[in-house]
C-alpha positions as a LaTeX table, in Angstrom:
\begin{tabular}{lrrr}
\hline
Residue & $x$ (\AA) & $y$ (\AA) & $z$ (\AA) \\
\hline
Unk1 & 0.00 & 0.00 & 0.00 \\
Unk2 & 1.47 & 3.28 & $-0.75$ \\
Unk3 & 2.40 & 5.72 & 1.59 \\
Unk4 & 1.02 & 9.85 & 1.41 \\
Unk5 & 2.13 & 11.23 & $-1.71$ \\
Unk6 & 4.59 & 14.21 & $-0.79$ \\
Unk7 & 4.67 & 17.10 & $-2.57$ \\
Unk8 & 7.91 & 19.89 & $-3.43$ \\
Unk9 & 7.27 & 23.16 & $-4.35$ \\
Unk10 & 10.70 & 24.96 & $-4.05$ \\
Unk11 & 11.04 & 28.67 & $-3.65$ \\
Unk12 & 12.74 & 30.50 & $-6.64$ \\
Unk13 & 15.52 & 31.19 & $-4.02$ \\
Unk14 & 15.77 & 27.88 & $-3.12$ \\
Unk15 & 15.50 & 26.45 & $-6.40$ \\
Unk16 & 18.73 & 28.82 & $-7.59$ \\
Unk17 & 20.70 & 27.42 & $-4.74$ \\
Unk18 & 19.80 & 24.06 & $-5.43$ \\
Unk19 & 21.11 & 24.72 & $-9.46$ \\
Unk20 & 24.47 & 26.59 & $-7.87$ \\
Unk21 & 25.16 & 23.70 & $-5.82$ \\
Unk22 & 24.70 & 20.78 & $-8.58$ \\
Unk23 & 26.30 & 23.00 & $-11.32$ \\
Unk24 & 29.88 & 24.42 & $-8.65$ \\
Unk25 & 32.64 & 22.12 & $-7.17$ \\
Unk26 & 33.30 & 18.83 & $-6.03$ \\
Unk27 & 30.80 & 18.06 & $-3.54$ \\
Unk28 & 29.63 & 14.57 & $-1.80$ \\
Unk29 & 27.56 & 11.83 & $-4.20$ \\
Unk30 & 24.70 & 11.41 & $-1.61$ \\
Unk31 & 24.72 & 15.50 & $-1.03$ \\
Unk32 & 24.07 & 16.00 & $-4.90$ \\
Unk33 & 21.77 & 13.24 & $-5.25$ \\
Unk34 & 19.81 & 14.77 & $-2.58$ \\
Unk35 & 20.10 & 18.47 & $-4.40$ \\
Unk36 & 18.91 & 16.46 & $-7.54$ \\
Unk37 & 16.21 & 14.45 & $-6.41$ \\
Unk38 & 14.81 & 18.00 & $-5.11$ \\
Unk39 & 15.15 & 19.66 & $-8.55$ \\
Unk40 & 13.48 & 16.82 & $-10.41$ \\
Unk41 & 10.33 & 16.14 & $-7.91$ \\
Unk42 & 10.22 & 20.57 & $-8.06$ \\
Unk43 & 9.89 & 19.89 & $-11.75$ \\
Unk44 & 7.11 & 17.69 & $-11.59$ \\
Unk45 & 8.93 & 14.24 & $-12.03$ \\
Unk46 & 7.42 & 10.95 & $-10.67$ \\
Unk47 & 9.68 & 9.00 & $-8.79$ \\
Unk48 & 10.26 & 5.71 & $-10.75$ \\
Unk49 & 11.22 & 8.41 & $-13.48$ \\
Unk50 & 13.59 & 10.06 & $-10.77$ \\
Unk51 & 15.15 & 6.55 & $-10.20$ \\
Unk52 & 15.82 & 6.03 & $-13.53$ \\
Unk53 & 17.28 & 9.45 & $-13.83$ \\
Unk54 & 19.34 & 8.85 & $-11.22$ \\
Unk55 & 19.89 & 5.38 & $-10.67$ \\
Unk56 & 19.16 & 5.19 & $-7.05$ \\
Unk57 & 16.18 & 3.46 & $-4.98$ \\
Unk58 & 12.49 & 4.59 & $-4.74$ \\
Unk59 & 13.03 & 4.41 & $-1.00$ \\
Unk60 & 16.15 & 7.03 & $-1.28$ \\
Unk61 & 13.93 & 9.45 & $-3.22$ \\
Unk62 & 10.54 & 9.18 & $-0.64$ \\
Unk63 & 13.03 & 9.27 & 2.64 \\
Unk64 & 14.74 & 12.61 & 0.67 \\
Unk65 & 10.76 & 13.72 & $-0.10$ \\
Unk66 & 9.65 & 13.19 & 3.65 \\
Unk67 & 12.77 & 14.29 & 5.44 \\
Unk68 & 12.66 & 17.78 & 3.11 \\
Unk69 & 10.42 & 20.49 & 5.12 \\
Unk70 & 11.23 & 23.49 & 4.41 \\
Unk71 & 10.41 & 25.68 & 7.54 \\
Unk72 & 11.59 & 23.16 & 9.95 \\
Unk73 & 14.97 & 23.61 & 8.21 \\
Unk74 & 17.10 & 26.38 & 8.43 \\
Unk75 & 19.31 & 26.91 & 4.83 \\
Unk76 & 18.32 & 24.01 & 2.34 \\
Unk77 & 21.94 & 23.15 & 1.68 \\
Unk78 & 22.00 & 22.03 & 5.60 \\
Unk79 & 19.81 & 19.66 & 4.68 \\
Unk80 & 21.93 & 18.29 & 2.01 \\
Unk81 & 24.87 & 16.92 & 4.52 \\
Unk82 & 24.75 & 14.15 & 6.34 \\
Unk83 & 23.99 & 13.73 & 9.72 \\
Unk84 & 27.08 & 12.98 & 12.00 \\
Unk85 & 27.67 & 9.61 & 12.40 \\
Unk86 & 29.00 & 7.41 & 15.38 \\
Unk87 & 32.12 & 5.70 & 15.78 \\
Unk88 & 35.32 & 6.42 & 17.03 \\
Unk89 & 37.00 & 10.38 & 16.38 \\
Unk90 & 40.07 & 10.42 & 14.53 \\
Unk91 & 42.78 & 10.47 & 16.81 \\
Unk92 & 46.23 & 11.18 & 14.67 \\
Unk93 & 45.26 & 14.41 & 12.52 \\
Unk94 & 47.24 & 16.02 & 9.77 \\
Unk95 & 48.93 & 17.96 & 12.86 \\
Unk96 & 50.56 & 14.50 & 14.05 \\
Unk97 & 51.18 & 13.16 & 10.29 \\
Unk98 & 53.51 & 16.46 & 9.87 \\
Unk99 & 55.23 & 15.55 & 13.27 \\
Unk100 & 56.01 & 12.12 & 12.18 \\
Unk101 & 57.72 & 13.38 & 8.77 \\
Unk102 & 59.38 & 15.84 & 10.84 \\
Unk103 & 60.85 & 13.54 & 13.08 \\
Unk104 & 61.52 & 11.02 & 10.31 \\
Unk105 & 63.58 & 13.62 & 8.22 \\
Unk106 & 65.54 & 15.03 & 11.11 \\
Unk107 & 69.12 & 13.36 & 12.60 \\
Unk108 & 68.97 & 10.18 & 14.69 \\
Unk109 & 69.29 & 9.69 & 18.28 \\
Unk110 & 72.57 & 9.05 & 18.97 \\
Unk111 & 73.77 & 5.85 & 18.88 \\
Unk112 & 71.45 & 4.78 & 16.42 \\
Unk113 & 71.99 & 4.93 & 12.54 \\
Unk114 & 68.62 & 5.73 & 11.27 \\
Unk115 & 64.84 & 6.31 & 13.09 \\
Unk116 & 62.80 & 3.29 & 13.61 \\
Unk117 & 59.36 & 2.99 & 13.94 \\
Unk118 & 59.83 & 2.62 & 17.55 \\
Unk119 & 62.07 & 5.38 & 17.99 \\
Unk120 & 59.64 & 7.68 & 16.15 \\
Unk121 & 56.45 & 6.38 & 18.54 \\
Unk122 & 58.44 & 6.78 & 21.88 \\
Unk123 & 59.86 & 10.24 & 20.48 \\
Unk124 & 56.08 & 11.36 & 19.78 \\
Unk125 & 55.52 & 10.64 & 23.20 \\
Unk126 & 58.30 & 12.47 & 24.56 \\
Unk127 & 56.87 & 15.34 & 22.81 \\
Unk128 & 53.72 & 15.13 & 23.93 \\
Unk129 & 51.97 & 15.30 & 20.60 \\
Unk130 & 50.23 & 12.24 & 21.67 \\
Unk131 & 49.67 & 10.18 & 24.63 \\
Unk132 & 50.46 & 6.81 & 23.13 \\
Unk133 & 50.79 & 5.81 & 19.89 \\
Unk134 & 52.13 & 2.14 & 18.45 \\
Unk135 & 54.60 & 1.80 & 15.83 \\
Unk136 & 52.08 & 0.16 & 13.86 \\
Unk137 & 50.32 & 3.10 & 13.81 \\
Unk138 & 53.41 & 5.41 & 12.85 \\
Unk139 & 53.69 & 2.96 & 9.88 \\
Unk140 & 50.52 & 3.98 & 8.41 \\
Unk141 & 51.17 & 7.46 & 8.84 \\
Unk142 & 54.47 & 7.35 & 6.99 \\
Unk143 & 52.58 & 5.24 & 4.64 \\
Unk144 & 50.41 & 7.83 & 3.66 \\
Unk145 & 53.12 & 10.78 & 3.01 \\
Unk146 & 55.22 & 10.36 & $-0.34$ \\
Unk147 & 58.60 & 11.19 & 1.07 \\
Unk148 & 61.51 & 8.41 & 0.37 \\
Unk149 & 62.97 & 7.86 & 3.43 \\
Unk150 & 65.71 & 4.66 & 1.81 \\
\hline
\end{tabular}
């Protein structure tokens, strides 16, 4: 049995920022779907011709339809993010990445005749850029930065 039949009707204001926001930059997938799924059901558009348009569910477009009300939201592109989601903060930032190169590129200890991945972790700690940190995870982070280090 199908559910209430939801209705858009965009403001010309809103409509223009919708348009801005498809047309400018490199923006999330879900974020523009969203944008566009807004356009097309402004413009009249059924959704099974939505979801061919834009290859995504009939549930996706009547969740975007029901969740979209436009005085309970404050600016319309808002409503475009997503919601936070849960799960565990990023603990090593770009802020401790550039550490790690630092200490990576600089001299050895002495006595030693190049930085391990041990040396780096307890030197991080030293520091106190973080409060522990495993080698492992000073492996990724060199990993990710495109210096050669051999």
């Amino acid at each position: 049995m199908p559910g209430k039949r939801i209705i858009i009707k965009l403001g010309q204001d809103e409509q223009q920022v919708l348009e801005r926001y498809v047309r400018q930059g490199q923006k999330p997938a879900r974020a523009m779907n969203r944008a566009r799924i807004l356009l097309l059901s402004n413009a009249g558009m059924k959704v099974n011709e939505i979801a061919k348009v834009l290859r995504v569910s009939q549930a996706t477009i009547a969740n975007v339809r029901k969740k979209y009300q436009p005085k309970a939201q404050g600016h319309i592109v808002d409503f475009l993010q997503d919601a936070p989601r849960s799960g565990r903060p990023i603990t090593l930032d770009s802020s401790v990445e550039a550490k790690v190169s630092m200490i990576a590129c600089s001299a050895p200890p002495e006595g030693c005749a190049r930085w391990t991945l041990h040396l780096i972790a307890d030197r991080l700690v030293q520091l106190d850029v973080v409060e522990t940190i495993s080698h492992e995870s000073v492996r990724s982070l060199l990993k990710k930065t495109n210096s050669n280090l051999g």
